[in-house]
C-alpha positions in Angstrom: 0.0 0.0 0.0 1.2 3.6 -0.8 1.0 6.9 1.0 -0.3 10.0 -1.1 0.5 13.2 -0.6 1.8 14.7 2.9 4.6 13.4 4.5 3.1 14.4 8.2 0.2 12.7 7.7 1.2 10.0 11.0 1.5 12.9 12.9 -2.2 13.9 12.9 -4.9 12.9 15.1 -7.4 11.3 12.1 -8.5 8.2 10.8 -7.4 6.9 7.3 -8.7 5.3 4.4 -7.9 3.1 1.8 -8.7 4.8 -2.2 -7.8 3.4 -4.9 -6.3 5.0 -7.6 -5.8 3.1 -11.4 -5.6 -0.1 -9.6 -3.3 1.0 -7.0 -4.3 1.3 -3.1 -3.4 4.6 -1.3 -3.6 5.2 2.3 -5.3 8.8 3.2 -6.8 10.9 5.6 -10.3 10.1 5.7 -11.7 14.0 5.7 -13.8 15.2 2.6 -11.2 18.3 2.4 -8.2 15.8 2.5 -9.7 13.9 -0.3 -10.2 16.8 -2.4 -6.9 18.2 -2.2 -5.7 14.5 -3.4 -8.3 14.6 -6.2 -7.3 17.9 -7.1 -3.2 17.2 -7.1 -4.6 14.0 -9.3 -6.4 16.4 -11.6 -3.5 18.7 -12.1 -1.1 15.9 -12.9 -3.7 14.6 -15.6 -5.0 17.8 -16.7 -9.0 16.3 -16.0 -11.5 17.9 -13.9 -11.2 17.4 -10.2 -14.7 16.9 -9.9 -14.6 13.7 -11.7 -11.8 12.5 -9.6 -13.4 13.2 -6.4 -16.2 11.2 -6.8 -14.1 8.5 -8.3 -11.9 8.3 -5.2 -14.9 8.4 -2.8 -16.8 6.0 -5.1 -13.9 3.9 -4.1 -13.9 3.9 -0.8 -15.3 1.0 1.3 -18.4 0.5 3.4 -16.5 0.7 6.7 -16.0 4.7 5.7 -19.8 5.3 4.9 -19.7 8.5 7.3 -17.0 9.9 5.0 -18.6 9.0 1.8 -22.0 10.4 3.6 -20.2 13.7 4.2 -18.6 13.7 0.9 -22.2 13.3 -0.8 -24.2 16.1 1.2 -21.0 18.3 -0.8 -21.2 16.7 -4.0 -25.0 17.5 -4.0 -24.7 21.4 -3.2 -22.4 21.7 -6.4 
């Protein structure tokens, strides 16, 4: 498993989550605001929207992070 983004990561207080990313697995923060900066970083690099990405990533995540992907949603819907 990788890390993605943030080399201080281990030094917060949070809980993580697994996304997976073109096949690969990545271990995040599990915030809405810390998977959009990842999406976003994903959608520079490919030159996509980050919108796209971010509901990839949390489309990705598993049902043991349903209170992220809940979060996640009530943002996705105000857009």
């Amino acid at each position: 498993m990788k890390s993605i983004i943030g080399t201080n990561v281990q030094n917060q207080v949070s809980s993580f989550c697994t996304v997976i990313w073109r096949g690969e697995k990545y271990r995040v923060l599990c915030t809405p605001s810390y998977l959009l900066s990842v999406a976003t970083k994903i959608a520079e690099a490919e030159r996509v929207s980050y919108f796209d990405i971010y509901k990839r990533l949390v489309a990705s995540l598993g049902s043991e992070y349903s209170e992220a992907r809940a979060a996640v949603s009530v943002l996705l819907s105000e857009k």
